[in-house]
C-alpha positions in Angstrom: -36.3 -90.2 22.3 -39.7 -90.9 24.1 -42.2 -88.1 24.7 -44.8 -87.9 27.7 -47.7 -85.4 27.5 -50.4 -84.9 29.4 -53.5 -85.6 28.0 -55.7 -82.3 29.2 -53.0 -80.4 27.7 -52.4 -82.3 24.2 -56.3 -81.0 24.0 -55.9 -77.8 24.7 -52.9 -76.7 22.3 -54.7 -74.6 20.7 -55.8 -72.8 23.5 -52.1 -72.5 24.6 -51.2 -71.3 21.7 -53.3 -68.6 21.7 -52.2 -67.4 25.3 -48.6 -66.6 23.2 -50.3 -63.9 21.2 -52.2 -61.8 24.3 -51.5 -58.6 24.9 -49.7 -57.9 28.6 -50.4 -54.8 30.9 -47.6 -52.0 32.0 -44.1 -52.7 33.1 -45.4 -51.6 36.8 -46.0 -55.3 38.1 -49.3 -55.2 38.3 -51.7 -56.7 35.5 -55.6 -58.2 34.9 -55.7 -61.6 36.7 -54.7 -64.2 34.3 -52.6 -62.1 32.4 -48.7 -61.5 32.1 -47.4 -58.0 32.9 -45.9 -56.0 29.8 -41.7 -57.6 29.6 -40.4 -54.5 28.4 -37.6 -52.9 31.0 -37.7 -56.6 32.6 -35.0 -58.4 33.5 -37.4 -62.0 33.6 -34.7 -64.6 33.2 -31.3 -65.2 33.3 -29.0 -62.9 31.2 -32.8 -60.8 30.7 -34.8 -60.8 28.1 -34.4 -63.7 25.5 -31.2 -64.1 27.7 -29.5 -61.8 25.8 -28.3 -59.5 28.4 -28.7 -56.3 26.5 -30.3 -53.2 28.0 -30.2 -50.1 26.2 -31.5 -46.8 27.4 -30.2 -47.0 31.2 -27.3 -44.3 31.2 -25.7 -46.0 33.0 -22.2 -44.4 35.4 -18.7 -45.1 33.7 -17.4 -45.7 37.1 -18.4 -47.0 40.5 -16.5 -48.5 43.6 -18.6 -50.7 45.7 -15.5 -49.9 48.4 -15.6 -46.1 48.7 -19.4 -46.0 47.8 -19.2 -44.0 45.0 -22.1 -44.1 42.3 -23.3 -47.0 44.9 -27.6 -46.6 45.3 -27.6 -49.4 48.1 -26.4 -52.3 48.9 -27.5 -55.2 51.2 -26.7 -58.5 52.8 -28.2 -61.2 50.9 -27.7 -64.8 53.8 -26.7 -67.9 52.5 -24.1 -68.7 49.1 -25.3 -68.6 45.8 -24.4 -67.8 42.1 -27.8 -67.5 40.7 -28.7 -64.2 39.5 -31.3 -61.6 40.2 -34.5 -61.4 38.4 -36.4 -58.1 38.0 -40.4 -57.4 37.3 -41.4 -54.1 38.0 -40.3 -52.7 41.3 -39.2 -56.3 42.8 -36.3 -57.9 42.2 -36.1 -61.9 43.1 -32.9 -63.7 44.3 -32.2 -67.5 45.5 -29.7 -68.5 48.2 -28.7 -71.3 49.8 -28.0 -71.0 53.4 -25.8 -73.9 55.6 -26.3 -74.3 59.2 -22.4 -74.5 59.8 -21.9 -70.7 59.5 -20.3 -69.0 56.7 -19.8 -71.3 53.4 -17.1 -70.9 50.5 -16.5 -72.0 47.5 -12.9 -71.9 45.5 -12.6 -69.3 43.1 -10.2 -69.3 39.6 -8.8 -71.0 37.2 -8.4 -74.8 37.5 -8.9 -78.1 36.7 -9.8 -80.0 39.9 -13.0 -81.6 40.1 -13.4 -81.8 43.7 -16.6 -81.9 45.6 -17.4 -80.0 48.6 -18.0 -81.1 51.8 -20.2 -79.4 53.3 -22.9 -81.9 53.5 -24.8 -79.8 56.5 -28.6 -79.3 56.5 -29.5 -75.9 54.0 -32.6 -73.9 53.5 -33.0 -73.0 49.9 -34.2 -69.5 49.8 -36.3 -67.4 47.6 -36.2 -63.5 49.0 -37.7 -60.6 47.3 -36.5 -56.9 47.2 -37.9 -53.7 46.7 -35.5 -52.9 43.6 -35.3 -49.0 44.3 -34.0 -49.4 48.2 -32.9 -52.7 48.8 -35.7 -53.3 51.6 -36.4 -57.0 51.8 -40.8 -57.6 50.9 -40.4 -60.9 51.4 -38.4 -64.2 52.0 -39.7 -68.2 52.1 -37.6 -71.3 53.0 -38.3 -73.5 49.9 -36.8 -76.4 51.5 -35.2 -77.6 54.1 -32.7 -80.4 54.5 -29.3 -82.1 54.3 -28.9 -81.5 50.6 -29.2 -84.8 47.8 -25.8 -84.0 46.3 -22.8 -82.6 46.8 -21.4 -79.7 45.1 -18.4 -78.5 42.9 -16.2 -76.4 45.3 -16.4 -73.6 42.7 -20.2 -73.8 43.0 -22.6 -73.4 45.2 -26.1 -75.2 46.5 -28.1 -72.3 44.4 -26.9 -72.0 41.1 -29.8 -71.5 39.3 -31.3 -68.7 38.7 -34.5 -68.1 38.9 -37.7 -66.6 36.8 -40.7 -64.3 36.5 -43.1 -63.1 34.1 -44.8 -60.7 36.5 -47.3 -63.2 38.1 -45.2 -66.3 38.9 -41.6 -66.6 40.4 -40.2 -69.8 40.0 -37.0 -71.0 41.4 -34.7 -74.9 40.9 -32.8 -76.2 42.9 -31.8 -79.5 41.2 -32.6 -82.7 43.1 -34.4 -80.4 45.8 -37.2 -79.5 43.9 -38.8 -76.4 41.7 -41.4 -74.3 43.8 -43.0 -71.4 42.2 -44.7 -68.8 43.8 -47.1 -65.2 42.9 -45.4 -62.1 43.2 -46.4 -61.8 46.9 -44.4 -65.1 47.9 -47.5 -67.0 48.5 -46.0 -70.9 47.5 -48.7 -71.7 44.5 -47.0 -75.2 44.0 -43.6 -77.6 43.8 -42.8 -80.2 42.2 -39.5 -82.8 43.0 -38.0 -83.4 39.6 -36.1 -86.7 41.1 -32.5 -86.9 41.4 -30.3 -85.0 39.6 -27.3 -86.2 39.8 -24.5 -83.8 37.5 -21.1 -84.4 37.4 -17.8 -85.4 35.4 -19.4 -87.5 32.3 -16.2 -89.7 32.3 -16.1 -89.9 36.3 -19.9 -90.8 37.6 -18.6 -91.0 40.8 -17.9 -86.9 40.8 -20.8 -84.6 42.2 -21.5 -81.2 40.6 -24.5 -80.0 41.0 -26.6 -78.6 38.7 -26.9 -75.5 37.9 -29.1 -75.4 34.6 -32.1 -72.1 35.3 -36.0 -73.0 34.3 -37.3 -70.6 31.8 -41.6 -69.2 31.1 -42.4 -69.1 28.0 -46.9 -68.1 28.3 -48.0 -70.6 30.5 -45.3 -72.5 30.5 -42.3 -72.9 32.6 -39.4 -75.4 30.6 -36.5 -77.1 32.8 -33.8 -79.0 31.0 -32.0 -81.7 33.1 -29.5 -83.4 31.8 -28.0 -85.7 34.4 -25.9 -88.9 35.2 -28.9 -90.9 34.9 -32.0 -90.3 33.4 -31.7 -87.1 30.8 -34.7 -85.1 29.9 -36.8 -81.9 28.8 -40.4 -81.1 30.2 -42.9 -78.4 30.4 -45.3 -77.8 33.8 -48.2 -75.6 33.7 -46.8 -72.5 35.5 -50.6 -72.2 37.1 -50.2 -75.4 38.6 -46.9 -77.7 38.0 -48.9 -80.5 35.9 -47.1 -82.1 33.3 -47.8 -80.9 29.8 -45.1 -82.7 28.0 -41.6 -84.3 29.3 -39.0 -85.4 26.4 -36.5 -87.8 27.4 -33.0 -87.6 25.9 -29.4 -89.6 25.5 -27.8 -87.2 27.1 -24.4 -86.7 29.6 -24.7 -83.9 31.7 -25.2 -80.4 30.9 -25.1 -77.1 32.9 -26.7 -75.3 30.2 -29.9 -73.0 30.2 -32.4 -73.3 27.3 -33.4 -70.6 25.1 -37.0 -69.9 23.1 -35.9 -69.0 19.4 -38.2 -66.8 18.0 -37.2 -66.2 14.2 -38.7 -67.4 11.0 -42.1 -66.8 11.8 -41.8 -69.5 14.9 -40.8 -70.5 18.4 -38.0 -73.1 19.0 -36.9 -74.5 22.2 -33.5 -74.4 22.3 -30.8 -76.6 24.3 -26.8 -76.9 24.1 -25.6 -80.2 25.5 -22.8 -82.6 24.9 -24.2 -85.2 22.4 -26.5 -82.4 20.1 -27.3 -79.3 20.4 -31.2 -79.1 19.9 -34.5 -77.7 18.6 -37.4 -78.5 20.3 -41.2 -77.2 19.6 -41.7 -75.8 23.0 -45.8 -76.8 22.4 -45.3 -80.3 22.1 -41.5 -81.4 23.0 -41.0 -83.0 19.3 -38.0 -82.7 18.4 -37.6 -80.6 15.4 -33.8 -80.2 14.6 -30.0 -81.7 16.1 -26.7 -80.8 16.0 -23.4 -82.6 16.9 -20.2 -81.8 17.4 -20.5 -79.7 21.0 -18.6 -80.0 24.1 -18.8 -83.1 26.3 -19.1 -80.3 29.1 -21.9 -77.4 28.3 -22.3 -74.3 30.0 -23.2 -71.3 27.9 -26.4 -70.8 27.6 -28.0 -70.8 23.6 -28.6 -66.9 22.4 -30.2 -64.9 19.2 -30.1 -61.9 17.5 -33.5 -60.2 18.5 -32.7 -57.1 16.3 -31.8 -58.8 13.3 -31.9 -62.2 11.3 -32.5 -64.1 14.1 -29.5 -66.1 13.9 -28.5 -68.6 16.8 -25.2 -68.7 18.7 -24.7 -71.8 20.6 -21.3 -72.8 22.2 -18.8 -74.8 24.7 -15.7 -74.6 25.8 -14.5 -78.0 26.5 -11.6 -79.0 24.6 -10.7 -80.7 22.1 -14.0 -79.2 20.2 -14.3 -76.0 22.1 -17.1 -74.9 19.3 -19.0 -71.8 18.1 -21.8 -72.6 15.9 -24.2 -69.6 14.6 -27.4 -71.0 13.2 -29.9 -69.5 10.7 -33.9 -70.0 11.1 -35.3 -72.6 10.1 -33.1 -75.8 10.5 -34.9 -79.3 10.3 -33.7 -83.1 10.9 -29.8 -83.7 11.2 -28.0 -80.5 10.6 -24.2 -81.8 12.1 -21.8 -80.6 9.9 -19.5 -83.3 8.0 -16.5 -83.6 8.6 -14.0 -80.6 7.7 -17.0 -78.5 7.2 -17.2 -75.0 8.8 -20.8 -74.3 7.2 -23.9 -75.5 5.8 -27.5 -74.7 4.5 -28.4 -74.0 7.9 -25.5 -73.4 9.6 -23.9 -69.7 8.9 -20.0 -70.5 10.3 -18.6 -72.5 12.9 -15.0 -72.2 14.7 -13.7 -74.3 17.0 -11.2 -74.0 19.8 -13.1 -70.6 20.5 -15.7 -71.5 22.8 -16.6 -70.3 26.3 -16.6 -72.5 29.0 -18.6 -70.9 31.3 -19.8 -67.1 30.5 -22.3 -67.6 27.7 -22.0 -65.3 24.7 -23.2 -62.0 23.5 -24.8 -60.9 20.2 -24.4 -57.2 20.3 -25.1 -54.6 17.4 -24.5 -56.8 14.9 -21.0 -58.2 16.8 -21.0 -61.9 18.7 -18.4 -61.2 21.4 -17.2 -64.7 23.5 -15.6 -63.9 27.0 -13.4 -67.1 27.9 -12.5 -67.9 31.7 -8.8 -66.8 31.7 -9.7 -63.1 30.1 -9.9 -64.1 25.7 -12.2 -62.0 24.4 -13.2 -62.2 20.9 -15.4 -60.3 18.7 -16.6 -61.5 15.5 -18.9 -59.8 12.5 -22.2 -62.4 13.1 -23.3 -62.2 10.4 -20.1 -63.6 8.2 -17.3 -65.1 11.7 -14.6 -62.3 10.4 -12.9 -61.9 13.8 -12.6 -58.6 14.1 -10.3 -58.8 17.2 -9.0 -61.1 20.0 -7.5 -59.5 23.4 -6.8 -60.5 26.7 -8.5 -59.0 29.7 -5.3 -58.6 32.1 -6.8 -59.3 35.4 -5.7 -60.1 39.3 -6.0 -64.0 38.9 -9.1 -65.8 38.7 -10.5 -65.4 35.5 -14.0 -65.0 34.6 -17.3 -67.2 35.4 -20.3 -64.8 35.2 -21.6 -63.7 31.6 -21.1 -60.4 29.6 -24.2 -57.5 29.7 -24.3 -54.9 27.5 -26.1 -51.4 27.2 -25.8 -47.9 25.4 -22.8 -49.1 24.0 -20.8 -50.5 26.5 -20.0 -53.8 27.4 -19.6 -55.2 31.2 -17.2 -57.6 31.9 -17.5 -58.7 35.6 -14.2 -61.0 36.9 -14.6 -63.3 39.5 -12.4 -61.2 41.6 -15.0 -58.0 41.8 -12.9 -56.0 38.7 -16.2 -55.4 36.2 -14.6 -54.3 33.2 -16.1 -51.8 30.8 -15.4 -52.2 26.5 -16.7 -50.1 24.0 -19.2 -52.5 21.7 -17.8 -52.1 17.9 -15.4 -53.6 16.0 -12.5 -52.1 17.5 -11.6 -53.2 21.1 -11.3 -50.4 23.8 -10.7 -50.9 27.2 -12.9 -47.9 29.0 -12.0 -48.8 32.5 -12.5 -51.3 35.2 -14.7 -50.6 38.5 -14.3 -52.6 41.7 -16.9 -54.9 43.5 -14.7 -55.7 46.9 -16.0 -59.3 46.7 -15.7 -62.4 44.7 -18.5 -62.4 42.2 -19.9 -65.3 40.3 -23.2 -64.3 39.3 -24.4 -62.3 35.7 -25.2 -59.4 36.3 -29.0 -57.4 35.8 -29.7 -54.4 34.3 -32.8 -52.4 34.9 -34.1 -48.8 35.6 -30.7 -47.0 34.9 -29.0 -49.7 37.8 -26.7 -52.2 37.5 -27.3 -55.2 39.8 -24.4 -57.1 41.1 -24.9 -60.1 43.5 -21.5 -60.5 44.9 -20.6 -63.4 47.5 -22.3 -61.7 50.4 -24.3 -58.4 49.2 -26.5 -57.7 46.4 -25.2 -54.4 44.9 -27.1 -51.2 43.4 -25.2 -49.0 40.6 -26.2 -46.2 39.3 -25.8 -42.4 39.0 
């Protein structure tokens, strides 16, 4: 493991670490210059808040059909192919596309193995375009880039994958080997930065392109990418004010499509990342590595997730077999904490399982319940605190199984397929089926919850649900 910093920075830890504790201004977008605006009823990230994708408080409708229009605010075209996410702050919500110069672009959905590339190699504009979140009207849209993309793509995914982030003053937005580029909430391009190639694809087949699809994160002044790629593997920080350095982490690594996580339990912050050779802990100041875990997937996806209401414990899991893992983690870990072999638990980690991982939805810590959503309809629900499964059911379907990641709020948990059916369970230890709503397009993307509206960013239009 080598780690680069810059020097200006390694000076001014202290100061950084005092930017953690100020105190941000209202929830209304606006905020003293310099200073984050307040998080609460944000959706900053992917999957929200801590990426747990949990939202109480938004009463939200028990049914909707984005055919008929019913319990539909607005919807709108959104140009291009994506499966990033949108990103709220305030009354703006941010979304990235990708849009071809060959007319309309697909990608396969459902449930197989195949690990063609697509090839649609024509030149792209990578787009970041902001919306007023209560009408749909477009404030703003910028062309990133522009260009014959670097690599190919999966023909399940798309050239935006990524989704991208805000903490009220700064949107920033990846798009693997085409650069990062961040921006103030007015779309005025502060800075970019071209990461180098990042090549993703089949570990055992170098020769396969992906894409990447691994979303940066802010943490205070920060903003973290992980990149984990055929070649050169690594972690870094950037000043968010200006894209300089602050530290970069190289790691042994085979590709990962995972999004890191900021742990805050046991009276710190850990950087977080799932990947094939060890899942691990990072101090998100410096890049030192604090903690490792083996045993994961060769092939990660699901991004790493906490309980934020109650002992902090860490979920991190894959779905590749043979090891298909769950691990939940308790605060704390340091050094080597793979478990030997036969083990199923340790000092620092709670329980494992394997053979019950998700491939691609990542997981959701719930009221005191993990429930993991696998890509042909599974769904678990364990007691996280001890792994008692408390049930396993399958989500009967039309057919293509499930890519984009559970939300939850007042008690109800959204299951969106990749066919448009969002499914609705009661959280709790028994399972109920409350219904299914239709979304007449295929839908990839997680998901946001804010305001009382449910925002789904289907293949062509960004969708506004609510009563």
């Amino acid at each position: 493991m080598t780690v680069r910093r810059s020097l200006s920075w390694a000076l001014s830890a202290c100061l950084l670490a005092a930017c953690a504790a100020r105190e941000p201004a209202s929830e209304s977008g606006s905020a003293p210059e310099g200073e984050p605006a307040r998080s609460s009823g944000n959706w900053p990230q992917f999957r929200g808040l801590h990426a747990s994708g949990v939202a109480d408080g938004q009463d939200l409708p028990e049914t909707w059909n984005g055919e008929t229009g019913e319990n539909v605010k607005w919807k709108v075209a959104i140009p291009g192919l994506a499966h990033s996410s949108p990103v709220i702050w305030g009354d703006r919500l941010i979304v990235t596309s990708a849009v071809g110069s060959l007319g309309q672009a697909t990608f396969r959905p459902g449930l197989y193995g195949d690990g063609d590339a697509s090839e649609d190699r024509s030149v792209h504009r990578f787009m970041v375009l902001a919306l007023d979140k209560r009408t749909g009207e477009l404030l703003w849209e910028r062309t990133a880039h522009e260009g014959t993309p670097k690599d190919k793509r999966h023909i399940k995914a798309t050239y935006a994958n990524s989704t991208p982030a805000t903490d009220g003053r700064y949107v920033v937005a990846l798009f693997g080997s085409e650069g990062l580029y961040a921006y103030d909430m007015d779309g005025n391009l502060l800075w970019s930065r071209n990461l180098g190639r990042l090549n993703l694809g089949a570990y055992d087949a170098p020769d396969y392109e992906w894409g990447s699809a691994s979303s940066p994160i802010l943490y205070s002044d920060l903003v973290i990418v992980q990149c984990d790629t055929q070649g050169v593997s690594f972690v870094q920080a950037m000043d968010v004010r200006t894209g300089e350095t602050v530290w970069q982490t190289d790691r042994d690594e085979l590709p990962s499509w995972s999004t890191p996580t900021i742990w805050s339990a046991g009276g710190r912050d850990t950087l977080v990342t799932n990947a094939a050779n060890y899942i691990r802990g990072y101090d998100p100041w410096t890049g030192d590595e604090r903690w490792r875990l083996g045993g994961s997937s060769k092939i990660t996806a699901p991004t790493p997730v906490f309980d934020t209401s109650g002992a902090g414990l860490m979920v991190v899991a894959s779905g590749r077999r043979p090891e298909k893992p769950v691990f939940v983690i308790r605060p704390g870990p340091r050094g080597d904490i793979t478990l030997p072999e036969d083990e199923t638990s340790s000092e620092f980690v709670v329980w494992s399982r394997t053979l019950r991982g998700p491939y691609m939805p990542t997981p959701l810590i719930y009221r005191g319940y993990l429930y993991v959503l696998n890509n042909n309809g599974v769904f678990d629900g364990y007691e996280l605190a001890t792994g008692r499964e408390v049930y396993r059911e399958r989500i009967t379907h039309s057919g293509s199984g499930f890519s984009a990641s559970p939300v939850a709020a007042d008690g109800r948990i959204y299951l969106p397929s990749e066919d448009g059916e969002i499914f609705v369970v009661r959280a709790g230890p028994e399972f109920a089926l409350l219904g299914s709503n239709t979304i007449p397009e295929l839908l990839m993307a997680t998901p946001a919850i804010s305001g009382g509206i449910l925002y789904v960013r289907a293949k062509d239009h960004l969708y506004a649900i609510g009563r």
